[in-house]
FIMAR-665515 format. One record per residue (C-alpha): residue number from 1; residue in one letter; x, z, y. Coordinates in Angstrom, 3 decimals. Layout:
<atoms>
i: NUM&aa: A&px: X&pz: Z&py: Y
...
</atoms>
This chain:
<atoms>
i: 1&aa: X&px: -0.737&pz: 25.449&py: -4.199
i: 2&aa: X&px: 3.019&pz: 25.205&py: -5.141
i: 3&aa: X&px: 3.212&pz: 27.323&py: -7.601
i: 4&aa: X&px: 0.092&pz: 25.835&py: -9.369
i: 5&aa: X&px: 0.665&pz: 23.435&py: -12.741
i: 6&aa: X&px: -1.441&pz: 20.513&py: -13.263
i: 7&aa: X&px: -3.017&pz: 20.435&py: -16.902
i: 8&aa: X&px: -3.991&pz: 16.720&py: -18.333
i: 9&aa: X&px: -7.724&pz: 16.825&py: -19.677
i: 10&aa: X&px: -9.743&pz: 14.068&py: -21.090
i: 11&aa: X&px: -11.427&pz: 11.458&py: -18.878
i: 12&aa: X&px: -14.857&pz: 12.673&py: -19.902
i: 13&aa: X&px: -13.921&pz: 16.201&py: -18.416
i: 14&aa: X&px: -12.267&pz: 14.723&py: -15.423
i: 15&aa: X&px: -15.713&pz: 12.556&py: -14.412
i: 16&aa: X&px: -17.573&pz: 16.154&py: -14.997
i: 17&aa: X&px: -15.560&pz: 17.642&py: -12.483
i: 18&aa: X&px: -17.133&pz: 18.246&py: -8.796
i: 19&aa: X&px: -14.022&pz: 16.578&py: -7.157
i: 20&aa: X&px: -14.032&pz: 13.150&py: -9.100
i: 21&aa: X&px: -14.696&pz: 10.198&py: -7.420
i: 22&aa: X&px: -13.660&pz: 8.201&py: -4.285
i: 23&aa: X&px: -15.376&pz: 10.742&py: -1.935
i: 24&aa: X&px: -14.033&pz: 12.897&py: 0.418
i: 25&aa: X&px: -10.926&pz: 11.738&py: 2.145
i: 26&aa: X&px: -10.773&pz: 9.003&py: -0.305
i: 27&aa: X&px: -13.606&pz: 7.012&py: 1.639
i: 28&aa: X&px: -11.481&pz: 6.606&py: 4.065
i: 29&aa: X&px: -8.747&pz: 5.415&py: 1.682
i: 30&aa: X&px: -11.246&pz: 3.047&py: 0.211
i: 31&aa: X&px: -12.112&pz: 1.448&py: 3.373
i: 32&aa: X&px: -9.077&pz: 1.080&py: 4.974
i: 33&aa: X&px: -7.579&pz: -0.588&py: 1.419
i: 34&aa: X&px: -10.427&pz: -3.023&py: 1.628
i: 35&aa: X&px: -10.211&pz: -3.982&py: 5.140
i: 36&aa: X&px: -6.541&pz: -4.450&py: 4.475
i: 37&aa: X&px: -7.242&pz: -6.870&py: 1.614
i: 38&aa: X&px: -9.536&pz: -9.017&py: 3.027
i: 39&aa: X&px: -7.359&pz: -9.150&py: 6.591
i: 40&aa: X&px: -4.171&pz: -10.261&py: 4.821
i: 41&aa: X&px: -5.651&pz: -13.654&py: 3.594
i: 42&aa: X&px: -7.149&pz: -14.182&py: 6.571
i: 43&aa: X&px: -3.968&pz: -13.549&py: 9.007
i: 44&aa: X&px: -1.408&pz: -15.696&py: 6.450
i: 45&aa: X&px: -4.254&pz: -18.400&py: 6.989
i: 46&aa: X&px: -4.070&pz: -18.089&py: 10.745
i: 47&aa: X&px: -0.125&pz: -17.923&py: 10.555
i: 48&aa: X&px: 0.206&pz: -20.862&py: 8.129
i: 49&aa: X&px: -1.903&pz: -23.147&py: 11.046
i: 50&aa: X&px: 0.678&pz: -21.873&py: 13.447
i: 51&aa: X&px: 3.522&pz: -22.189&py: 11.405
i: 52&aa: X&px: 2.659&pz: -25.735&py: 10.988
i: 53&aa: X&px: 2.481&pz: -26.356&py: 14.484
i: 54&aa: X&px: 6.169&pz: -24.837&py: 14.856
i: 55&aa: X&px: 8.740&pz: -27.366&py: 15.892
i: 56&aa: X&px: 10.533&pz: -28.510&py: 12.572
i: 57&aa: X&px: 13.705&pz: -26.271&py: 13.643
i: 58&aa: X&px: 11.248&pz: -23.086&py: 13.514
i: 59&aa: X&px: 9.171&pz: -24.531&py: 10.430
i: 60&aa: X&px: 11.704&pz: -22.140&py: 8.100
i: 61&aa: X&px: 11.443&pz: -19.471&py: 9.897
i: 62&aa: X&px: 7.540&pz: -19.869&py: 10.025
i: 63&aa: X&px: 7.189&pz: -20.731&py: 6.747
i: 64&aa: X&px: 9.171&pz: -16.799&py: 5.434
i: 65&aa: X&px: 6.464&pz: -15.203&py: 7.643
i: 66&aa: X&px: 4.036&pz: -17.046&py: 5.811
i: 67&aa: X&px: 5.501&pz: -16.071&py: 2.635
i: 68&aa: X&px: 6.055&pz: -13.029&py: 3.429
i: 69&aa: X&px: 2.099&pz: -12.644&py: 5.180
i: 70&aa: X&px: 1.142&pz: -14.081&py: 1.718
i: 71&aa: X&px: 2.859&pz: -11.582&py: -0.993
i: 72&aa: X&px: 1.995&pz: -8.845&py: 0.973
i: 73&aa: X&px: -1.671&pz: -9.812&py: 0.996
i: 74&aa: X&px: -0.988&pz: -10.049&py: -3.064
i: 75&aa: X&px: 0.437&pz: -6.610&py: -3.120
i: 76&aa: X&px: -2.463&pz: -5.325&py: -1.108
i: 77&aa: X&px: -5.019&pz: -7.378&py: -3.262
i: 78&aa: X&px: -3.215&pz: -5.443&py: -6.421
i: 79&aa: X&px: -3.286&pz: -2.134&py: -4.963
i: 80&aa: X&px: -6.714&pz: -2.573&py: -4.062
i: 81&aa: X&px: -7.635&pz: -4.017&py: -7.750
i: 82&aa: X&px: -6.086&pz: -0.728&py: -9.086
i: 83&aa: X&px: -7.408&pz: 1.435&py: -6.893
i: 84&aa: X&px: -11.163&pz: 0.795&py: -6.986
i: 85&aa: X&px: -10.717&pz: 0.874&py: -10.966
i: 86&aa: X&px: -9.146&pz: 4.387&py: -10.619
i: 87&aa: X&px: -6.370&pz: 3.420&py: -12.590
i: 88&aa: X&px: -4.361&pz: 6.213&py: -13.691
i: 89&aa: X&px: -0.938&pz: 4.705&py: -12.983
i: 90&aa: X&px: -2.020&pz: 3.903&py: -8.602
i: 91&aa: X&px: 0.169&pz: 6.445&py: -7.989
i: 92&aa: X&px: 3.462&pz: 4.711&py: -10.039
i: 93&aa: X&px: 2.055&pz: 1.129&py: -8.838
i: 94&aa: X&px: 1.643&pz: 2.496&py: -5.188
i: 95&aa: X&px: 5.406&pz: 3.195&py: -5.152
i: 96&aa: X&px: 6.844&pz: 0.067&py: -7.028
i: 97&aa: X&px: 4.449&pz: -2.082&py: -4.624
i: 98&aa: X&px: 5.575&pz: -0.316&py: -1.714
i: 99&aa: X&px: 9.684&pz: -0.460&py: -3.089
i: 100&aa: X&px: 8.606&pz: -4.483&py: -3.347
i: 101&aa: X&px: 7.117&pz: -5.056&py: 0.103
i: 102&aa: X&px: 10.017&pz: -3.255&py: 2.095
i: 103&aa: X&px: 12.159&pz: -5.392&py: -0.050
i: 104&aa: X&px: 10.447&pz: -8.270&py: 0.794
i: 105&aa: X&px: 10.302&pz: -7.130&py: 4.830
i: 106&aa: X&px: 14.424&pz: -6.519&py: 4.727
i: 107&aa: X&px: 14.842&pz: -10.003&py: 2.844
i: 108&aa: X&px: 12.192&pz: -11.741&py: 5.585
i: 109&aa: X&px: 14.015&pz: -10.116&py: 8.778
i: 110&aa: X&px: 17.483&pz: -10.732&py: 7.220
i: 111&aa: X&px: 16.439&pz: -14.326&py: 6.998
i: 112&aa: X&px: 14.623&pz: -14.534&py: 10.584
i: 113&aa: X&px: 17.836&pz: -13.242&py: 12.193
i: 114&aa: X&px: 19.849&pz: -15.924&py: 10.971
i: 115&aa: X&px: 17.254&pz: -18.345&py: 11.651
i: 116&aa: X&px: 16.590&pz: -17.308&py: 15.124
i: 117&aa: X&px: 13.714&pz: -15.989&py: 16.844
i: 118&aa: X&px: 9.964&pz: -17.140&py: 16.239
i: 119&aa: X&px: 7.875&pz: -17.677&py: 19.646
i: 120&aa: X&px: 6.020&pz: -14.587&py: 21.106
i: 121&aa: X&px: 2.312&pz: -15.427&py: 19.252
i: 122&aa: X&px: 4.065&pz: -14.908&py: 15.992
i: 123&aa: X&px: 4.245&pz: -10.915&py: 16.627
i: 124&aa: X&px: 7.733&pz: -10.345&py: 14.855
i: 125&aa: X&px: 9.735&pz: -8.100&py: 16.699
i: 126&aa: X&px: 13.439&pz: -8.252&py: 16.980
i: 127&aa: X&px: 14.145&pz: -4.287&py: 16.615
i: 128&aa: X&px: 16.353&pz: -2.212&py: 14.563
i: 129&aa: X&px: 16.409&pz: -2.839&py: 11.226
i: 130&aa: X&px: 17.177&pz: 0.773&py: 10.121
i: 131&aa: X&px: 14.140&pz: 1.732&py: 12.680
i: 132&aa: X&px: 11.659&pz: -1.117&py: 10.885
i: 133&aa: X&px: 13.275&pz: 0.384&py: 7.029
i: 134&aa: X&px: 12.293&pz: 4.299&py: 8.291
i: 135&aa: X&px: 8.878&pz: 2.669&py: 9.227
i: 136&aa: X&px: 8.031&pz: 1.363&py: 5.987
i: 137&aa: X&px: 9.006&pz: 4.262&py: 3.871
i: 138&aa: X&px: 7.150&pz: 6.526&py: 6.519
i: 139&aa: X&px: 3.542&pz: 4.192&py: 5.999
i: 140&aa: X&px: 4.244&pz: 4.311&py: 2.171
i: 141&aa: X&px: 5.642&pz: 7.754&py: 1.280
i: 142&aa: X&px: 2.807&pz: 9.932&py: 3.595
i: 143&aa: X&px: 0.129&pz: 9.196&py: 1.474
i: 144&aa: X&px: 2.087&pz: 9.214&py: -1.810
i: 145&aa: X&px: 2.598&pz: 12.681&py: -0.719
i: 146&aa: X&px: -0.652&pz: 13.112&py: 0.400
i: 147&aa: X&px: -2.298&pz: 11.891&py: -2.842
i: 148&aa: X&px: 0.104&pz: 13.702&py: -5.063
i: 149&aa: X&px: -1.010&pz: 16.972&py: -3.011
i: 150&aa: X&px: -4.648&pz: 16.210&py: -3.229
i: 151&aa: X&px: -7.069&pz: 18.025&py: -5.950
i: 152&aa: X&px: -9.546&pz: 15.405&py: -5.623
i: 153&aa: X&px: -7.014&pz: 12.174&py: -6.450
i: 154&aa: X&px: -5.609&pz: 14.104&py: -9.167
i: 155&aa: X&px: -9.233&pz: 14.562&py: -10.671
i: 156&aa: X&px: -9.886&pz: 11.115&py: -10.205
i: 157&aa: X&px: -7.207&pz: 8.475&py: -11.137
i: 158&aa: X&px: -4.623&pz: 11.243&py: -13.225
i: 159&aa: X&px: -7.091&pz: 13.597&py: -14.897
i: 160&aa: X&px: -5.050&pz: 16.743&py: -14.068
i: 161&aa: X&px: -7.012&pz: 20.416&py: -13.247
i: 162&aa: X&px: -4.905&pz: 22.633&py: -11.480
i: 163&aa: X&px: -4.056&pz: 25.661&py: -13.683
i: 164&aa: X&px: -6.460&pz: 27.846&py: -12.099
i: 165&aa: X&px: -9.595&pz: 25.556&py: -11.995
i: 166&aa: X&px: -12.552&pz: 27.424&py: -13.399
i: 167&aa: X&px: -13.749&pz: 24.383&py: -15.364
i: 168&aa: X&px: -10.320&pz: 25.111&py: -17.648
i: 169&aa: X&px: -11.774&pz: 28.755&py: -18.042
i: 170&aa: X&px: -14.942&pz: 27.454&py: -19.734
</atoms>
């Protein structure tokens, strides 16, 4: 598979090929981006109530995890958007939208440690920062690799064969 090229073909040859479609592996991709954007609203909601029940020395600190609980559910809303339209540029959103939220997670902890720490029911953790920044680019860069290795995403959302396909030989 490394030494294979990817050749661009037109949509209507892409949806003609056996692979297109969210099947496969991507089910799982599809369900897992959809529970994820309907459980973001719901846990900033949740947080917000508690947040407003801080003390008003905590209420900052609260209020960046709601912020922060809120933009990611927007970047997950977006990725979801973009994926269920198979839009050909997931793969370049997926990585700008994952560059944003670790941005926003290092600005949010940065912020929380000078604030001081949130009590226990608000889940954040007061580990390395370095360990939390490996995290991130871990959850976001295994499947960018594992979509830009797959046959079946490239069908889908970038309308590449692989040089060899037989439907190129037709």
């Amino acid at each position: 598979m490394l030494g294979h090229t990817w050749v661009p073909v037109a949509a209507e040859a892409a949806e003609a090929h056996p692979l297109y479609g969210l099947r496969g592996w991507l089910r799982v991709v599809s369900l897992l981006t959809t529970l994820t954007a309907i459980a973001g609203p719901a846990m900033t909601l949740v947080f917000a109530v508690k947040a407003a029940a801080l003390p008003p020395a905590q209420q900052p600190a609260g209020a960046v995890v709601v912020a922060l609980l809120a933009l990611g559910s927007g970047i997950w809303i977006v990725s979801a958007l973009l994926w269920f339209r198979l839009a050909p540029n997931f793969l370049a959103a997926w990585v700008e939208l994952s560059a944003l939220s670790m941005a926003l997670d290092i600005a949010a902890d940065l912020l929380l440690r000078a604030w001081g720490p949130l009590p226990a029911d608000f889940g954040v953790e007061n580990g390395s920062m370095v360990g939390e920044i490996a995290t991130s680019i871990l959850l976001a860069g295994i499947p960018w690799l594992l979509f830009w290795r797959s046959r079946r995403f490239r069908v889908t959302f970038r309308h590449e064969l692989r040089d060899d396909d037989p439907l190129l030989r037709r």
